[in-house]
C-alpha positions in Angstrom: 9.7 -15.7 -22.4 7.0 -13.8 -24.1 4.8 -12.0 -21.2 1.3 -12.7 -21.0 -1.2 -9.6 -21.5 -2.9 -8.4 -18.7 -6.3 -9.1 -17.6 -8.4 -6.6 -19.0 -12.6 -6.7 -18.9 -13.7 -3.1 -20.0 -16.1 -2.4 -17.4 -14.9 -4.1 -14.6 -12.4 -2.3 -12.4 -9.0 -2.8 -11.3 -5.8 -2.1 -9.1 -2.9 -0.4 -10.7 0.6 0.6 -9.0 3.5 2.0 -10.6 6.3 2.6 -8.6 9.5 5.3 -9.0 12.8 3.2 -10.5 14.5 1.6 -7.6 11.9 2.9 -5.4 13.3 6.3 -5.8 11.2 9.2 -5.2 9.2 10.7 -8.1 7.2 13.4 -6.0 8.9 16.1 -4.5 7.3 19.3 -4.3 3.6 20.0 -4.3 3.5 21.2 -7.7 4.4 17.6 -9.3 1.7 16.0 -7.7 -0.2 18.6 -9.0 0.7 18.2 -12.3 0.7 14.5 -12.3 -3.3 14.3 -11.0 -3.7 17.3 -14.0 -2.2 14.6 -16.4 -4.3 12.0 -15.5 -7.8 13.4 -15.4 -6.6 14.6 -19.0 -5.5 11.0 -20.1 -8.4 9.1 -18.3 -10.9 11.6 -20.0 -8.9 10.8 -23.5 -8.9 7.2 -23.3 -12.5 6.6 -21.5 -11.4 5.7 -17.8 -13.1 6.1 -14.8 -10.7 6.3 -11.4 -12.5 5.5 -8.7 -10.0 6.0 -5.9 -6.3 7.1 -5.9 -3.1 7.9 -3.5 -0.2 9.5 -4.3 2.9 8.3 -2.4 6.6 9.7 -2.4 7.8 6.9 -4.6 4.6 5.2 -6.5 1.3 5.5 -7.0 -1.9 3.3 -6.2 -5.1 3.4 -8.5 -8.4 2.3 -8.7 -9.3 2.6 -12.3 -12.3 1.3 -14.5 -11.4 1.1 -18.1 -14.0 1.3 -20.5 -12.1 0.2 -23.7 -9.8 -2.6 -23.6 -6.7 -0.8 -23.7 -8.0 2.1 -21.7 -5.4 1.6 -19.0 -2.1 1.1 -21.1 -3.2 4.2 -22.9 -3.4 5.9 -19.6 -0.8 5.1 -18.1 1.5 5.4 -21.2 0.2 9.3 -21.7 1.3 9.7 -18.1 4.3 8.2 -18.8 5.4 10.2 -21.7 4.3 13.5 -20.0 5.3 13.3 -16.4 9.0 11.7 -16.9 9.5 14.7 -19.7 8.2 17.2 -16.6 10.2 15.5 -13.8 13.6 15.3 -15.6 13.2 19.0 -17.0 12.2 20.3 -13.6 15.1 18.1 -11.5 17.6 18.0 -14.4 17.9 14.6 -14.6 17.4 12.1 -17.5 16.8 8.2 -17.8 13.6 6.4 -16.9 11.7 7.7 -13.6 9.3 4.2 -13.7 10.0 0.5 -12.1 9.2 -1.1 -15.3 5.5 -1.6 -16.2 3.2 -0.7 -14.3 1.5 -3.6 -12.1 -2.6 -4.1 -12.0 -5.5 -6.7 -11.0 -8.5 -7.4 -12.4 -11.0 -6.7 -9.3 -13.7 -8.5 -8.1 -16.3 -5.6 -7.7 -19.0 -6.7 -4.9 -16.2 -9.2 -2.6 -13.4 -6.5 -3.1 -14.0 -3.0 -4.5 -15.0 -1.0 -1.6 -11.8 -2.9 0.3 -9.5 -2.0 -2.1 -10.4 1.3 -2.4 -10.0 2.0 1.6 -6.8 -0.1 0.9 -5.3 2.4 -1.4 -6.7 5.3 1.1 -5.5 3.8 4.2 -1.7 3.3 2.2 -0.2 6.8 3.9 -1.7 5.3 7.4 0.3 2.2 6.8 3.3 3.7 6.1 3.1 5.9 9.5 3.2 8.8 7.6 -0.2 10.2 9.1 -2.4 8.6 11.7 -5.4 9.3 9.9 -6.4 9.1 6.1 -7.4 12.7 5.7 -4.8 14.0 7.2 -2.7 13.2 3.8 -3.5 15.5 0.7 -2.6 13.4 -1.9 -5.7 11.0 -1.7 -9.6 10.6 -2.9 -10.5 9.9 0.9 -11.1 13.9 0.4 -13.9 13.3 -1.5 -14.9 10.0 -1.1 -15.6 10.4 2.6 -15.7 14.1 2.7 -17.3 14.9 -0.2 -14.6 17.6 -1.5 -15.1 18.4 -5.3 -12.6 16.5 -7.3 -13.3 16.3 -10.7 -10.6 13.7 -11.6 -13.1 11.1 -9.8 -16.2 9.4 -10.8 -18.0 7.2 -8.2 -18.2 3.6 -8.9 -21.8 2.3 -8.7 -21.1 0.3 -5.6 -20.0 3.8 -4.0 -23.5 5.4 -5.3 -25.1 1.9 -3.2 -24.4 3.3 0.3 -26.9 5.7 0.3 -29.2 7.8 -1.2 -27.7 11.1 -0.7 -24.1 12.1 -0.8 -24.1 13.2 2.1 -25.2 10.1 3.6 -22.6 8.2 1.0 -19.9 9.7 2.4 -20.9 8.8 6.7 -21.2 5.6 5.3 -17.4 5.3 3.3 -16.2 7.0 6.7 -17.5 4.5 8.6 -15.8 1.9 6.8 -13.0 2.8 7.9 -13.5 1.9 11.5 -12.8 -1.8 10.8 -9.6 -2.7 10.2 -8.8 -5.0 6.8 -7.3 -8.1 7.7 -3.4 -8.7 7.3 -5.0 -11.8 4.7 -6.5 -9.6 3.1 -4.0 -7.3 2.8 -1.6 -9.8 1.3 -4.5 -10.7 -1.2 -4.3 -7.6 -2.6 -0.7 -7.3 -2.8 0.3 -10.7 -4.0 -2.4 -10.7 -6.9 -1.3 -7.1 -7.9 2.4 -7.9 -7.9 1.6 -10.9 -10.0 -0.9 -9.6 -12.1 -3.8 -12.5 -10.9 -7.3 -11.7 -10.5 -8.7 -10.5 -7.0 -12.2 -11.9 -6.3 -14.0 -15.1 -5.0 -13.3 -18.6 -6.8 -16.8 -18.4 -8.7 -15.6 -14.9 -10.1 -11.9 -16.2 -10.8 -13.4 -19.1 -12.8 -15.8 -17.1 -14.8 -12.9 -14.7 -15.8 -10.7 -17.6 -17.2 -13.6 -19.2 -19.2 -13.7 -15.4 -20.4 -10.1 -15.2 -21.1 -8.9 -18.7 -21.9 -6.3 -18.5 -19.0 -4.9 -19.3 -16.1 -6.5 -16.4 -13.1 -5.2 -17.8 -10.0 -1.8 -19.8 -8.7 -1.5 -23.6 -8.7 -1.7 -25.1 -5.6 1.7 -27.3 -5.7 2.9 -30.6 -4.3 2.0 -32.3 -1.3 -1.2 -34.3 -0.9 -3.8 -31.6 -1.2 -6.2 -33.8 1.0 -3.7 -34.0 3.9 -4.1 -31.6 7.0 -0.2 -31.1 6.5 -0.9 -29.8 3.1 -4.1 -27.4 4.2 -2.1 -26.3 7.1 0.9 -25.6 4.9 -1.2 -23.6 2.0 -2.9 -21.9 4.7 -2.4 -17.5 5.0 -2.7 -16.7 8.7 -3.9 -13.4 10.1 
């Protein structure tokens, strides 16, 4: 079966993972993350991407990426591709593929979900009890997103810019965020419509993108009698 392209709006943001080959490790040393953010500013600058917020894990990576062309993202990450598998099997002596396939992404609804995702992707090292607190781990834009440390890979999303009038003031504001907790429904929101490529937003923005698009943006609700309490109760994501 022919797969279906993925939902891309230029101008309207989105998630992006890509995760090491049988969730093998694809950072090891300080220098490969280093070289891998160095890669990217370079590609996003090429191909006319903004990234809003980022984290670098031991075995994938999380994006928050605007594209500004409609194959701004594929162009990304296929420079990334080509230059950090070439860097990583030189430097480790190893050959093959270094990706889990393609990577995965989802059309973001900016005002419901932008500003959630983006502590989503922060907060990812917190989740995985690696650190207790998001800027304790290096490898993330909670540096200069809530602390305001120069970054040049970053551009702030105008949402971001919304907090406050000052950066200063941006970034108490992003840090205080972070003192409410995201929902475990909203957490599998995020997942389940990045791992299956559907769009994350409200209903009224997932209908508009598929009159945009002429396709499907959301899963079927199946069987049962969708007017039934059994069936609501059954459909139903608990927190």
């Amino acid at each position: 079966m022919a797969r279906l392209p993925r939902f891309v709006i230029p101008g309207q943001p989105q998630h992006v993972i890509q995760r090491g080959n049988n969730r093998d490790v694809i950072f090891v040393r300080d220098e490969d993350y280093h070289f891998y953010l160095e890669k990217l500013n370079d590609a996003c600058k090429k191909y006319d991407c903004d990234v809003h917020a980022y984290i670098l894990m031991t075995n994938h990576v999380h994006l928050l990426i605007t594209p500004h062309t409609k194959n701004g993202i594929s162009k990304v990450m296929q420079s990334i591709g080509r230059y950090y598998v070439q860097y990583f099997n030189y430097t480790y002596g190893r050959t093959g593929t270094l990706w889990e396939g393609r990577y995965k992404a989802t059309l973001i609804d900016s005002d419901g979900y932008l500003l959630t995702c983006s502590r989503y992707i922060e907060l990812n090292s917190v989740r995985a009890q690696m650190v207790n607190h998001p800027s304790e781990y290096p490898w993330s834009s909670y540096h200069y997103n809530a602390l305001g440390k120069e970054n040049t890979l970053l551009t702030p999303h105008l949402l971001y810019k919304r907090l406050a009038n000052t950066s200063e003031e941006r970034q108490k504001c992003y840090r205080e965020l972070f003192r409410a907790h995201i929902s475990e429904r909203t957490l599998i929101e995020i997942r389940e419509a990045t791992n299956k490529a559907w769009v994350l937003g409200s209903d009224r923005f997932k209908n508009k993108i598929e009159k945009l698009t002429l396709r499907q943006a959301k899963p079927k609700i199946r069987g049962g009698d969708r007017k039934s309490t059994e069936f609501k109760k059954s459909t139903t994501i608990r927190v």
